[in-house]
N, CA, C and O atoms as a printed pandas DataFrame, in Angstrom:
     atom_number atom_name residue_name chain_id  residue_number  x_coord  y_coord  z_coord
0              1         N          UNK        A               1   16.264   76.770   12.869
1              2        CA          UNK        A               1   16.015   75.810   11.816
2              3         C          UNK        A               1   17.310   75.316   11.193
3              4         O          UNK        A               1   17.430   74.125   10.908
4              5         N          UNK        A               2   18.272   76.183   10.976
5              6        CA          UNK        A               2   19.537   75.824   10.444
6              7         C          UNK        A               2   20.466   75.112   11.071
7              8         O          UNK        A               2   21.386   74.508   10.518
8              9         N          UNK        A               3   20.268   75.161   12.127
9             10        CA          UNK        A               3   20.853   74.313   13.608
10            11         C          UNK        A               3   19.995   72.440   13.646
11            12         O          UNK        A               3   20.764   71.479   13.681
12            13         N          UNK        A               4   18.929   72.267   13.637
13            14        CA          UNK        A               4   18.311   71.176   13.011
14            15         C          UNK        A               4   18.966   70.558   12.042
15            16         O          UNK        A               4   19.398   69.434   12.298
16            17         N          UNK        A               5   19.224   71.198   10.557
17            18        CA          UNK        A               5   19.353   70.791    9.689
18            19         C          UNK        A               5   20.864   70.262    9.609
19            20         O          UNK        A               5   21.244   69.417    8.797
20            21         N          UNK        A               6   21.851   71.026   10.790
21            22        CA          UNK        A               6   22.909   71.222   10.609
22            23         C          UNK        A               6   23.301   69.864   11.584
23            24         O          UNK        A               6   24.278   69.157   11.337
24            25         N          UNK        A               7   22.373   69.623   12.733
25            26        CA          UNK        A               7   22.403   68.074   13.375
26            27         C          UNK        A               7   22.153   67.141   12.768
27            28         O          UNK        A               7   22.876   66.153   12.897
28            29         N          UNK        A               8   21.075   67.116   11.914
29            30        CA          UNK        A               8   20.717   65.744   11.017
30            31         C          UNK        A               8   21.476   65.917    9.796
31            32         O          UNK        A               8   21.282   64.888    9.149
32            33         N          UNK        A               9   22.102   66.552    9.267
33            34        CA          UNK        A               9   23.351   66.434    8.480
34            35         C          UNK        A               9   24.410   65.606    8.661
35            36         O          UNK        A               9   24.887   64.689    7.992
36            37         N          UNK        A              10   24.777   66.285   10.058
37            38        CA          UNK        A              10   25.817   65.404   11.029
38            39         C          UNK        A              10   25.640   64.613   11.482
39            40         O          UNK        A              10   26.550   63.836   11.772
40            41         N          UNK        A              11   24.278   64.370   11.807
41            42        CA          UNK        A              11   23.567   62.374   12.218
42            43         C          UNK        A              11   23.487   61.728   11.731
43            44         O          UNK        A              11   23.563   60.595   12.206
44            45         N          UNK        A              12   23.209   62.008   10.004
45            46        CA          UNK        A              12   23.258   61.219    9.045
46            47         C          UNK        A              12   24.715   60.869    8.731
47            48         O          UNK        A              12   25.086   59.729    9.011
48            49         N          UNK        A              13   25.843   61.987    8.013
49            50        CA          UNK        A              13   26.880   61.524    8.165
50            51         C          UNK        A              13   27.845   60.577    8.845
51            52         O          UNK        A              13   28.760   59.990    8.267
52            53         N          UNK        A              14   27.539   60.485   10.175
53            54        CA          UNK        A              14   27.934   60.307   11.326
54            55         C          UNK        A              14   27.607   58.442   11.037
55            56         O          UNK        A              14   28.455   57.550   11.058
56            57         N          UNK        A              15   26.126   58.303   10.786
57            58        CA          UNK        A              15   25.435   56.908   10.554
58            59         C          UNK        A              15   26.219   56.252    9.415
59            60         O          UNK        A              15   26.667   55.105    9.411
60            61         N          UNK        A              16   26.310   57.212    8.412
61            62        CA          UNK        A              16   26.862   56.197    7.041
62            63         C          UNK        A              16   28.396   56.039    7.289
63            64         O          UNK        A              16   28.984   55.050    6.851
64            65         N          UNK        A              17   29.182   57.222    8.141
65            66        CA          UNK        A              17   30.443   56.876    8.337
66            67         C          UNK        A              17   30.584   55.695    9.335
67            68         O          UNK        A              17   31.448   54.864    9.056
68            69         N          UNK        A              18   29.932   55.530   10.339
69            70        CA          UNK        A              18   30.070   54.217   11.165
70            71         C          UNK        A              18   29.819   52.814    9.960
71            72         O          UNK        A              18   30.307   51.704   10.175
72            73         N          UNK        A              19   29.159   53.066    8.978
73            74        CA          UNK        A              19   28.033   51.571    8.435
74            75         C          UNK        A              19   29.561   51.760    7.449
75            76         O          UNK        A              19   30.337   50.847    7.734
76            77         N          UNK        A              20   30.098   52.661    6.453
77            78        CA          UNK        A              20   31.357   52.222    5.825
78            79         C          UNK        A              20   32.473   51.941    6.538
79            80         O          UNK        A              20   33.251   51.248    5.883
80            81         N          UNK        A              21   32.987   52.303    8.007
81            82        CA          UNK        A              21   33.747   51.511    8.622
82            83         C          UNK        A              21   33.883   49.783    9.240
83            84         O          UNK        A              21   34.843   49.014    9.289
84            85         N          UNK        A              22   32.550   49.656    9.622
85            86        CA          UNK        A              22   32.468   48.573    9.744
86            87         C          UNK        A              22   32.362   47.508    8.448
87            88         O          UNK        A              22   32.745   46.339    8.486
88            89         N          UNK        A              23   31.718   48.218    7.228
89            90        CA          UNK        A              23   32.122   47.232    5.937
90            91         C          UNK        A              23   33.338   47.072    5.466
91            92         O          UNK        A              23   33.476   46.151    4.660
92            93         N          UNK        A              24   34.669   47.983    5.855
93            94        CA          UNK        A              24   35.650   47.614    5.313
94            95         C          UNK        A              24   36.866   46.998    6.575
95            96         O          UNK        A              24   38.016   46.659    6.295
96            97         N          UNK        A              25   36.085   46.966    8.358
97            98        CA          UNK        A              25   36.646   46.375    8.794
98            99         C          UNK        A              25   36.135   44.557    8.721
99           100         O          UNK        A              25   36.842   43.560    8.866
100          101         N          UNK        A              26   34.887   44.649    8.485
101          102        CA          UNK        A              26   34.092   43.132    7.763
102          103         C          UNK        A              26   35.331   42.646    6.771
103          104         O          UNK        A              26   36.097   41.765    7.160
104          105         N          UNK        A              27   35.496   43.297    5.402
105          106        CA          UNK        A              27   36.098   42.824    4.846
106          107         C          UNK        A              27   37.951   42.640    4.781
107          108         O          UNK        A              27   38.598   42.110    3.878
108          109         N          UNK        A              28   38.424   43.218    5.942
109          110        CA          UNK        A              28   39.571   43.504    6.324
110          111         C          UNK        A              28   39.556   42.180    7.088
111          112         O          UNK        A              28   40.634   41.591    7.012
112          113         N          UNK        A              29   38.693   41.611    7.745
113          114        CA          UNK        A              29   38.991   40.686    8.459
114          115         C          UNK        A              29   38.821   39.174    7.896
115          116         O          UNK        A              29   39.129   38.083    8.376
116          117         N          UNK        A              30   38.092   39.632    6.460
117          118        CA          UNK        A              30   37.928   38.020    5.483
118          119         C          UNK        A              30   39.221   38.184    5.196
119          120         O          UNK        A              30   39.962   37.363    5.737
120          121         N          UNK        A              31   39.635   38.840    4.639
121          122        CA          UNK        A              31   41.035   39.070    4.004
122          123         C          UNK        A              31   42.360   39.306    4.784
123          124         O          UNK        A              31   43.407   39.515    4.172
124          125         N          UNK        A              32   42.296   39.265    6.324
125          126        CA          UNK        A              32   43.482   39.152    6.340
126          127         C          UNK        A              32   43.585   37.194    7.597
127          128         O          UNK        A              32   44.530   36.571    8.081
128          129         N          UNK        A              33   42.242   37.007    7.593
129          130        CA          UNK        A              33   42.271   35.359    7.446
130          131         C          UNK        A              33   43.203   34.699    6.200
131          132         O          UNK        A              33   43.847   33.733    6.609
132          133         N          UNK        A              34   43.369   34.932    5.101
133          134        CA          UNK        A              34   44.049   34.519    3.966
134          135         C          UNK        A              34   43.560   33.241    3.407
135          136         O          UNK        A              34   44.211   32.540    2.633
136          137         N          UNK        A              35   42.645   33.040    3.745
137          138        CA          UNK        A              35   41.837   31.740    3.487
138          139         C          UNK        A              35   40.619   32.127    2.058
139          140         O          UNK        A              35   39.812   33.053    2.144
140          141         N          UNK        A              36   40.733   31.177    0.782
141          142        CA          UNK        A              36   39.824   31.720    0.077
142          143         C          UNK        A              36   38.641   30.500    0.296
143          144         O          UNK        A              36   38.871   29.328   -0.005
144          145         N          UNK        A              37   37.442   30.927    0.821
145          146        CA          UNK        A              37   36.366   30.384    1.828
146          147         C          UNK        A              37   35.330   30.279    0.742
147          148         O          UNK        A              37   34.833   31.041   -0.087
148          149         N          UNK        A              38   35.233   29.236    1.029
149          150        CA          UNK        A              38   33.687   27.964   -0.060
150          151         C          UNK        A              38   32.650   27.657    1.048
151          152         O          UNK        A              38   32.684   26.701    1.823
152          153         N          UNK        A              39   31.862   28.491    0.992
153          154        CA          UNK        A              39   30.176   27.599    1.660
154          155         C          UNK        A              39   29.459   26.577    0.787
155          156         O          UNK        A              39   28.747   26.787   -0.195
156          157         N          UNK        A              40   29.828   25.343    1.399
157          158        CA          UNK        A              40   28.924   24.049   -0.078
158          159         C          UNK        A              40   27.948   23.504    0.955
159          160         O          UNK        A              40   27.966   23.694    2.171
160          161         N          UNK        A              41   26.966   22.683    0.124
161          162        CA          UNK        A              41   26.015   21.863    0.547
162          163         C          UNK        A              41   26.044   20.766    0.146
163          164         O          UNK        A              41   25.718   20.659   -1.036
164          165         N          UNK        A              42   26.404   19.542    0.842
165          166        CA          UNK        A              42   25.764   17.991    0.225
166          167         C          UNK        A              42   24.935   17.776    0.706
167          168         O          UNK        A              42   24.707   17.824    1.914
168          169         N          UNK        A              43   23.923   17.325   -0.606
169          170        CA          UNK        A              43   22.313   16.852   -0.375
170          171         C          UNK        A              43   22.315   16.013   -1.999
171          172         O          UNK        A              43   23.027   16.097   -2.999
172          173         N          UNK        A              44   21.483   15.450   -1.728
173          174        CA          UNK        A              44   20.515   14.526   -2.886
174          175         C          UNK        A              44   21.882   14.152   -3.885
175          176         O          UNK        A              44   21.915   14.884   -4.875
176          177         N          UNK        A              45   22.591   13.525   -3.839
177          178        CA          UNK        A              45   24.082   13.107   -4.680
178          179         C          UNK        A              45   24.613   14.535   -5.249
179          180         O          UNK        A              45   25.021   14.517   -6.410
180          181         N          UNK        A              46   24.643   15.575   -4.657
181          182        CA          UNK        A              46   25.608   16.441   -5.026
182          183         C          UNK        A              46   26.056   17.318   -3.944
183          184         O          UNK        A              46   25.658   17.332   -2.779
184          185         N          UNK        A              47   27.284   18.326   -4.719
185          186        CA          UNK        A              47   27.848   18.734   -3.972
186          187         C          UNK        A              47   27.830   20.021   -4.625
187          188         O          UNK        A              47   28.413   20.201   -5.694
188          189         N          UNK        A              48   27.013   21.160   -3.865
189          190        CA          UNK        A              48   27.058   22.594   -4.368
190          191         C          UNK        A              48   27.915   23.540   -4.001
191          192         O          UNK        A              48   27.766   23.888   -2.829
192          193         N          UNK        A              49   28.735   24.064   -4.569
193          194        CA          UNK        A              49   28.957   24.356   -6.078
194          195         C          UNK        A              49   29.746   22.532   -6.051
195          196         O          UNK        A              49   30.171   21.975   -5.039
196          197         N          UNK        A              50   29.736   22.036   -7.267
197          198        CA          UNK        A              50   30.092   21.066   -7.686
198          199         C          UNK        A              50   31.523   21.783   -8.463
199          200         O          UNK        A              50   32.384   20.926   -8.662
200          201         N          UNK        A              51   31.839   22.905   -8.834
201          202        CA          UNK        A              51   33.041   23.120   -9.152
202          203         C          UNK        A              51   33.905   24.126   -8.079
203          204         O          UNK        A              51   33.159   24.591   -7.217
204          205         N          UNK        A              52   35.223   24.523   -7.966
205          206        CA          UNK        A              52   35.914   25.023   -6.781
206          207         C          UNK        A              52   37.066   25.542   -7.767
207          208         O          UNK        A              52   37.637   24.771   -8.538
208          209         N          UNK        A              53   37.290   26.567   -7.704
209          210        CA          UNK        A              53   38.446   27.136   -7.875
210          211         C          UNK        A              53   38.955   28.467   -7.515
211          212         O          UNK        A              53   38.474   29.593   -7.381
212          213         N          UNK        A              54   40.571   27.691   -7.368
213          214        CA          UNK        A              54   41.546   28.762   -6.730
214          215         C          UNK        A              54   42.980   28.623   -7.154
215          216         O          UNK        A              54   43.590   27.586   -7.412
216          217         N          UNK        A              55   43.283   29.520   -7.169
217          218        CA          UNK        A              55   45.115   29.400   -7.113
218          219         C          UNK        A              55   45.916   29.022   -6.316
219          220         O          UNK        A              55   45.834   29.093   -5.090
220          221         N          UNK        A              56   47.263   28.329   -7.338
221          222        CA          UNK        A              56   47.770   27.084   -6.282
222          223         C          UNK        A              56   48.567   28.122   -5.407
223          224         O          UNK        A              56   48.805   29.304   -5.658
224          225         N          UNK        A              57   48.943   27.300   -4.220
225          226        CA          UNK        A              57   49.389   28.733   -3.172
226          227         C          UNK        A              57   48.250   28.833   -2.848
227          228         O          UNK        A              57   47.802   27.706   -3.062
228          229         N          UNK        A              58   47.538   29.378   -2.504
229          230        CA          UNK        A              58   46.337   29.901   -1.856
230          231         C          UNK        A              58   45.884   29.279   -0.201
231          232         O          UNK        A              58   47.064   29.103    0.103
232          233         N          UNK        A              59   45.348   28.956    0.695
233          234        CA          UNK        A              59   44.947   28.490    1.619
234          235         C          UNK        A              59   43.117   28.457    1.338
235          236         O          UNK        A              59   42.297   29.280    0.932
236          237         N          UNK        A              60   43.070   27.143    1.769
237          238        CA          UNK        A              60   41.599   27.432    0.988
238          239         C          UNK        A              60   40.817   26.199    2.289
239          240         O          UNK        A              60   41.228   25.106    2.677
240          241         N          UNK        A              61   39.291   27.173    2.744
241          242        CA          UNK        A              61   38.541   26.670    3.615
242          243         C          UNK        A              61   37.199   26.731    2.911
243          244         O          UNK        A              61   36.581   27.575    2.263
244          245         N          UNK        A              62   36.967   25.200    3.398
245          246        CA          UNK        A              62   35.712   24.739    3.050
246          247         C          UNK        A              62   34.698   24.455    4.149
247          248         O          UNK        A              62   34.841   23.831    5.200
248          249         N          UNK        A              63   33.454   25.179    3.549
249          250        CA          UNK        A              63   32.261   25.168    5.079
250          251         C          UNK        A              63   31.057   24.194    4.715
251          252         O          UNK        A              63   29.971   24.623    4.323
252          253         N          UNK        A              64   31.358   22.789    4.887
253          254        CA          UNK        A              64   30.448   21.769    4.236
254          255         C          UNK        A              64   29.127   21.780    5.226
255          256         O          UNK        A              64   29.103   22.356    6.314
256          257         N          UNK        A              65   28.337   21.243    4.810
257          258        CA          UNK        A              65   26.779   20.908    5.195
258          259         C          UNK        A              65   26.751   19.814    4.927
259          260         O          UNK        A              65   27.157   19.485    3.812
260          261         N          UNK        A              66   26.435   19.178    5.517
261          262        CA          UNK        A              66   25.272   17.574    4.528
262          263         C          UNK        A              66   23.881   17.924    5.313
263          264         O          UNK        A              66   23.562   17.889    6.502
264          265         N          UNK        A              67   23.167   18.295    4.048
265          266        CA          UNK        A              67   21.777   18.413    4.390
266          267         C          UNK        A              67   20.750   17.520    4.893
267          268         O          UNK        A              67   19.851   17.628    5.727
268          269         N          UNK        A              68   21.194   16.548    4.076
269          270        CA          UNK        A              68   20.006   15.549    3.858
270          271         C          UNK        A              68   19.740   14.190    4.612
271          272         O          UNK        A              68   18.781   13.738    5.237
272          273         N          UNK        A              69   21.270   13.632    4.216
273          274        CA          UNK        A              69   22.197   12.325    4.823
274          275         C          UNK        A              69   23.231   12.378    5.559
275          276         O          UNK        A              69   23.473   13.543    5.876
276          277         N          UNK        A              70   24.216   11.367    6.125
277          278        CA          UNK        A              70   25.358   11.470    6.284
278          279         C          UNK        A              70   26.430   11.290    5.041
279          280         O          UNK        A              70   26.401   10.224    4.427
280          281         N          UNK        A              71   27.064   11.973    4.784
281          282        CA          UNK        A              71   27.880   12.158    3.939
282          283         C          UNK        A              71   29.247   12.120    3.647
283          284         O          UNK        A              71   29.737   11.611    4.655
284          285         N          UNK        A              72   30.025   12.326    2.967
285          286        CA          UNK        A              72   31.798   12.173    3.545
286          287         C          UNK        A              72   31.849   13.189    2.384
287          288         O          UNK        A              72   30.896   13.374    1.627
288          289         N          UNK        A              73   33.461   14.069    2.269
289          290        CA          UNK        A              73   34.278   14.554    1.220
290          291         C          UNK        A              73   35.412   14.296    1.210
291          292         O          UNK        A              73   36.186   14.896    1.957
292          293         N          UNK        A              74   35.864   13.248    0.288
293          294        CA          UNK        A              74   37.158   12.805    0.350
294          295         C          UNK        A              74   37.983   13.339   -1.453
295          296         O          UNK        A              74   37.731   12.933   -2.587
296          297         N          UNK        A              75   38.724   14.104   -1.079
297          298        CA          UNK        A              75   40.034   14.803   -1.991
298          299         C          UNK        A              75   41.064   14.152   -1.972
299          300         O          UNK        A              75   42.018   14.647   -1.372
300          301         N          UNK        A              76   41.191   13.064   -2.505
301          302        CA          UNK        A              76   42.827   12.032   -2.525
302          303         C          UNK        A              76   43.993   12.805   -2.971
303          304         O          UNK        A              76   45.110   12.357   -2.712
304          305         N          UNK        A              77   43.834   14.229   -3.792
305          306        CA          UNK        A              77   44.685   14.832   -4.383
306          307         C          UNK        A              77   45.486   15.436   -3.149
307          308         O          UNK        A              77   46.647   15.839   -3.213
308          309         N          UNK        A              78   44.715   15.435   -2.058
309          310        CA          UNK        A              78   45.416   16.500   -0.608
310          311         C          UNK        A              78   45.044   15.622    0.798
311          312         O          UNK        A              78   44.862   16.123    1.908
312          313         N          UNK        A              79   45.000   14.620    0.560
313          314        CA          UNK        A              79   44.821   13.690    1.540
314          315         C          UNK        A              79   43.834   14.264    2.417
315          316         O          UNK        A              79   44.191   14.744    3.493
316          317         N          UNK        A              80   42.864   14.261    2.132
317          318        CA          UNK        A              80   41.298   14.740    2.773
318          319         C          UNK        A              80   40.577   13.523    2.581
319          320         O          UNK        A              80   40.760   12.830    1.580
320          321         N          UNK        A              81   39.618   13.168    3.650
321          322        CA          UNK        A              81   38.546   12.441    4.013
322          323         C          UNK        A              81   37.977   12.898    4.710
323          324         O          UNK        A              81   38.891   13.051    5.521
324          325         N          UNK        A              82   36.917   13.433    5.318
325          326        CA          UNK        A              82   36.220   13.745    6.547
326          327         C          UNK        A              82   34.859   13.641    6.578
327          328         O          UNK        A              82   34.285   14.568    6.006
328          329         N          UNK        A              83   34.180   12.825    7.056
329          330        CA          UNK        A              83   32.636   12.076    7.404
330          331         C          UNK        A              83   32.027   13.898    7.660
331          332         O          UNK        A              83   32.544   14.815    8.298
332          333         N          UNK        A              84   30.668   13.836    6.798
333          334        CA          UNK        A              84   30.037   14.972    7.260
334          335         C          UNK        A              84   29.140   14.418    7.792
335          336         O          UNK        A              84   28.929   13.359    7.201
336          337         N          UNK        A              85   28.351   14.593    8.769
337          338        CA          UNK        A              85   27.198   14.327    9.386
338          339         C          UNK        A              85   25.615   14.890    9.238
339          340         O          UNK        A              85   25.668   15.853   10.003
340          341         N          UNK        A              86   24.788   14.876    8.921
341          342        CA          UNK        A              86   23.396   14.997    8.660
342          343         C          UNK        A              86   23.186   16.283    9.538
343          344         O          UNK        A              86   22.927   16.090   10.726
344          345         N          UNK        A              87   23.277   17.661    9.050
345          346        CA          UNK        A              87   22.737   18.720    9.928
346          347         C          UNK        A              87   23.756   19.220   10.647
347          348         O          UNK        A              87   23.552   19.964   11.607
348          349         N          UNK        A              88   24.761   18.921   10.319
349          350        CA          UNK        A              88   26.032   19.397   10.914
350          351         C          UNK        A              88   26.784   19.520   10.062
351          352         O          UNK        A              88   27.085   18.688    9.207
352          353         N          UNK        A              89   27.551   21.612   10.337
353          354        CA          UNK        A              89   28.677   21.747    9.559
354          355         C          UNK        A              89   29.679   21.619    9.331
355          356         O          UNK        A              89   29.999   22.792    9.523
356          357         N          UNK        A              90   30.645   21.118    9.029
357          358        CA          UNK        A              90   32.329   21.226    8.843
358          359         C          UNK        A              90   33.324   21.407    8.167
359          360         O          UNK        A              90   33.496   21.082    6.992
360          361         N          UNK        A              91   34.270   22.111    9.105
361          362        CA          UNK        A              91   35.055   22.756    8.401
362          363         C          UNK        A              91   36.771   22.160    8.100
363          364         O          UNK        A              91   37.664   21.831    8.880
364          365         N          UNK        A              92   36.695   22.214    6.644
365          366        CA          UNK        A              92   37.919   21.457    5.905
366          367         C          UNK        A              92   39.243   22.489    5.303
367          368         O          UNK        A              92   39.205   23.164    4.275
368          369         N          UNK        A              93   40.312   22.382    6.213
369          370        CA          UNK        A              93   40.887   24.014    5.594
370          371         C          UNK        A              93   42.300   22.856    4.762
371          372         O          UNK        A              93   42.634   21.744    5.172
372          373         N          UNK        A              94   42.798   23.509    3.700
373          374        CA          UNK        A              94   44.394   23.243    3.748
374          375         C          UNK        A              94   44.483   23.898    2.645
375          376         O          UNK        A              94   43.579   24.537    2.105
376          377         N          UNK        A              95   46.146   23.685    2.091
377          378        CA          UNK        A              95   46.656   24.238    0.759
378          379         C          UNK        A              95   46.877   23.679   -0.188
379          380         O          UNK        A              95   47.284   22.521   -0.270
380          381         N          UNK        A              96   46.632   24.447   -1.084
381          382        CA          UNK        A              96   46.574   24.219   -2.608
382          383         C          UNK        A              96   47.639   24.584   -3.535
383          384         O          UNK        A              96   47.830   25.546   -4.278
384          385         N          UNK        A              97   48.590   22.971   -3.117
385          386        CA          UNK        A              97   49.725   23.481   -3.403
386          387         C          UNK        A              97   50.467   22.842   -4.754
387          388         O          UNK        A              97   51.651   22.853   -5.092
388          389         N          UNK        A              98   49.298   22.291   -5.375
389          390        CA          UNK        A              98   49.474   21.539   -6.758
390          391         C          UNK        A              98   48.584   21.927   -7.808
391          392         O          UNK        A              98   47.360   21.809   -7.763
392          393         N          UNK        A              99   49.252   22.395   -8.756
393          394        CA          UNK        A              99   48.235   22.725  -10.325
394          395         C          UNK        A              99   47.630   21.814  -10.604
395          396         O          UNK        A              99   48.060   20.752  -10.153
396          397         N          UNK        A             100   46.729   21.774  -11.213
397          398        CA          UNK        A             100   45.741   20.990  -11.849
398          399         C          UNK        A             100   43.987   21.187  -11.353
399          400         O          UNK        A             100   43.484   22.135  -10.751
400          401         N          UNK        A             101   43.220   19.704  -11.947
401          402        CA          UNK        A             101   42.209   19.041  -12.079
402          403         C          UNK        A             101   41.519   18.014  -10.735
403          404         O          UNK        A             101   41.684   16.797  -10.819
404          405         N          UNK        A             102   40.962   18.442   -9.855
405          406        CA          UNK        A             102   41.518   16.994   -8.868
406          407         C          UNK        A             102   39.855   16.731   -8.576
407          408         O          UNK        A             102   39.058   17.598   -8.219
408          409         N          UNK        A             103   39.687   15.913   -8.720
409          410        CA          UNK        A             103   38.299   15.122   -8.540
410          411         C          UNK        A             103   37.794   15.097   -6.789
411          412         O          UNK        A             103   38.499   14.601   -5.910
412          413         N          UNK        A             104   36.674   15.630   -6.583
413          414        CA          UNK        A             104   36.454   15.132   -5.080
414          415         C          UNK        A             104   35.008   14.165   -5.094
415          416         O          UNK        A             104   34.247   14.190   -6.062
416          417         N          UNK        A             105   34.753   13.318   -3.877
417          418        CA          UNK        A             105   33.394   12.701   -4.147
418          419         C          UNK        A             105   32.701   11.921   -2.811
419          420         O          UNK        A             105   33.610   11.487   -2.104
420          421         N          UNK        A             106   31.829   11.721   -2.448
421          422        CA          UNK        A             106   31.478   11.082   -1.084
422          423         C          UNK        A             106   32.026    9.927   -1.116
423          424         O          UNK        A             106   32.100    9.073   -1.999
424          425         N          UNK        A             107   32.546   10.007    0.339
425          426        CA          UNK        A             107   33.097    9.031    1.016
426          427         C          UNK        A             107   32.108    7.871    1.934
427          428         O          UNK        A             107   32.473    6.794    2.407
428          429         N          UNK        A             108   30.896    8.447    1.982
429          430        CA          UNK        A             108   29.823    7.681    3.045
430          431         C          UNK        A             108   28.887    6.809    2.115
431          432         O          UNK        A             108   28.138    7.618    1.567
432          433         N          UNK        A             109   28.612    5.647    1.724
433          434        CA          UNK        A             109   27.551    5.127    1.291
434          435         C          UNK        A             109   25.870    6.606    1.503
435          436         O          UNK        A             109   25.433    7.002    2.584
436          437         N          UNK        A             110   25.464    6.950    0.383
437          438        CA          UNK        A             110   24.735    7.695    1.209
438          439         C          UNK        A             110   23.064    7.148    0.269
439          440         O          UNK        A             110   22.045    7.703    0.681
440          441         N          UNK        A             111   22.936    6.353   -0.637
441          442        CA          UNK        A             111   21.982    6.070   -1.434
442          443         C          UNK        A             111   22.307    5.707   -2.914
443          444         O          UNK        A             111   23.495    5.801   -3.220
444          445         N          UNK        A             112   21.474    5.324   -3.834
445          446        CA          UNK        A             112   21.532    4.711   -4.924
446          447         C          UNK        A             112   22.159    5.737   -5.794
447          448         O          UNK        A             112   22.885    5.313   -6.693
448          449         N          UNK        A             113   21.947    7.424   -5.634
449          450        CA          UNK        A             113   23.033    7.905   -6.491
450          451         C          UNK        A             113   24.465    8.514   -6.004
451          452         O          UNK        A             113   25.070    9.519   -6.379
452          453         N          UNK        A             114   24.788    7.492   -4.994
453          454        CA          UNK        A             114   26.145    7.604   -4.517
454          455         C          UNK        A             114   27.665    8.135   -5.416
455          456         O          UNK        A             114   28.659    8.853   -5.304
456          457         N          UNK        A             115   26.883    7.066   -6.459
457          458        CA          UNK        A             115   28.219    6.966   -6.754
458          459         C          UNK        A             115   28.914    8.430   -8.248
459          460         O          UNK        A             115   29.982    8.866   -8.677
460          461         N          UNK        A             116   27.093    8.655   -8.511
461          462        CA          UNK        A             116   27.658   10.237   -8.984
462          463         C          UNK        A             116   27.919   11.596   -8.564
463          464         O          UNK        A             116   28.190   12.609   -9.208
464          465         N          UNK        A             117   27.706   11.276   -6.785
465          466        CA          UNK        A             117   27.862   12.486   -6.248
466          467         C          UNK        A             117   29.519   12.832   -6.696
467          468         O          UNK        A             117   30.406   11.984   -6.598
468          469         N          UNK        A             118   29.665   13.734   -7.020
469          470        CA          UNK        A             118   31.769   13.885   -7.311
470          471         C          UNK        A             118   31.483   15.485   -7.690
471          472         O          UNK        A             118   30.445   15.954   -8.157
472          473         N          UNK        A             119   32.593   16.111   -7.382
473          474        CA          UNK        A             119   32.917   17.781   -7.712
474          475         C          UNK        A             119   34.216   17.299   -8.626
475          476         O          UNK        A             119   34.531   16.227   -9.142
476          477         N          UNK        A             120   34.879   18.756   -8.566
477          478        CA          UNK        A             120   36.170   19.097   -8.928
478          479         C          UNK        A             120   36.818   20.798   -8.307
479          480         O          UNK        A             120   36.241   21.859   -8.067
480          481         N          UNK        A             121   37.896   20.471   -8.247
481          482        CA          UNK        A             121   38.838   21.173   -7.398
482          483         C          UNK        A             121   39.706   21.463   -8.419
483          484         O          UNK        A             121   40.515   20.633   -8.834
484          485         N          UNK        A             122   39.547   23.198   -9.103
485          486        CA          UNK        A             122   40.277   23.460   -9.974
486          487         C          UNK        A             122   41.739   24.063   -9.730
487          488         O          UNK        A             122   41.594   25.110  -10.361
488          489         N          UNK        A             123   43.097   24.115   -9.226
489          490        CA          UNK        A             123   43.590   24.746   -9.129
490          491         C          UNK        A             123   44.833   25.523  -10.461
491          492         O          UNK        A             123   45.503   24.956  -11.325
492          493         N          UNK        A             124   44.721   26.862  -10.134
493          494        CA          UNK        A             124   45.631   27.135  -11.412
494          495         C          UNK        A             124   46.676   27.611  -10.907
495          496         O          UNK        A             124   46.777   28.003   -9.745
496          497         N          UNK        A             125   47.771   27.616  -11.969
497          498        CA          UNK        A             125   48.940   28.244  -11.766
498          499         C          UNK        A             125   48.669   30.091  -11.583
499          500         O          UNK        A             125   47.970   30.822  -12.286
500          501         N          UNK        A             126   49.490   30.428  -10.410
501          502        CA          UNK        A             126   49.691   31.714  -10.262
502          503         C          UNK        A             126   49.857   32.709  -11.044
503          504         O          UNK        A             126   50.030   33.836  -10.581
C-alpha cells in the first residue's frame, strides 16, 4: 500500500512539475520575443482596446482583426498605414521611440461612423 501511495505521489509531482515548466518556458518565450504584444479588434467604428500603452523604447506588436469590414490602421506618428481586411489578421510590429500622445484611426472608408473610429497610442517616458 505504501508503495502505491509512494507512485502517485511521484505521478502527481512529476505532472505538476512538467505543467510549471512548461508555464515558465510559455512565458520565457513571450519575453524573450521583447515585443510588448496588443491583440485588438476593428469592428462597428472602433478599435478594441481603443487605448495602447507602452514605454518609449519598447518594441511593440500589434495583432489586428477587422471583424466586420475592411478596415485600415494608420499611425502618422510612426509612419504606419496598413489595409486590414475583413476576417483576416495582421500583424503591425515597430518602435516606440517617441514620448507622447499619438492618435491612430481607419484608413479604409468603412461606413457612416468612419470617421469616429480613432484610438490612441500612449507612450511614456522610461
Amino acid at each position: 500500500m505504501a508503495i502505491k501511495q509512494r507512485c502517485g505521489s511521484i505521478l502527481v509531482l512529476a505532472l505538476f512539475m512538467t505543467c510549471l515548466a512548461s508555464t515558465a518556458l510559455a512565458a520565457g518565450q513571450a519575453a524573450s520575443s521583447g515585443y510588448h504584444e496588443f491583440t485588438m479588434t476593428a469592428k462597428n467604428f472602433e478599435f478594441d482596446p481603443s487605448t495602447i500603452t507602452v514605454k518609449k523604447g519598447e518594441k511593440v506588436r500589434l495583432i489586428i482583426t477587422a471583424a466586420d469590414h475592411d478596415h485600415g490602421f494608420k499611425l502618422d506618428a510612426f509612419d504606419i498605414d496598413q489595409v486590414l481586411k475583413k476576417g483576416d489578421t495582421e500583424t503591425i510590429e515597430f518602435t516606440a521611440t517617441k514620448a507622447g500622445t499619438f492618435e491612430f484611426k481607419c484608413s479604409v472608408y468603412c461606413g457612416k461612423g468612419h470617421r469616429r473610429m480613432k484610438g490612441k497610442l500612449v507612450v511614456e517616458e522610461q
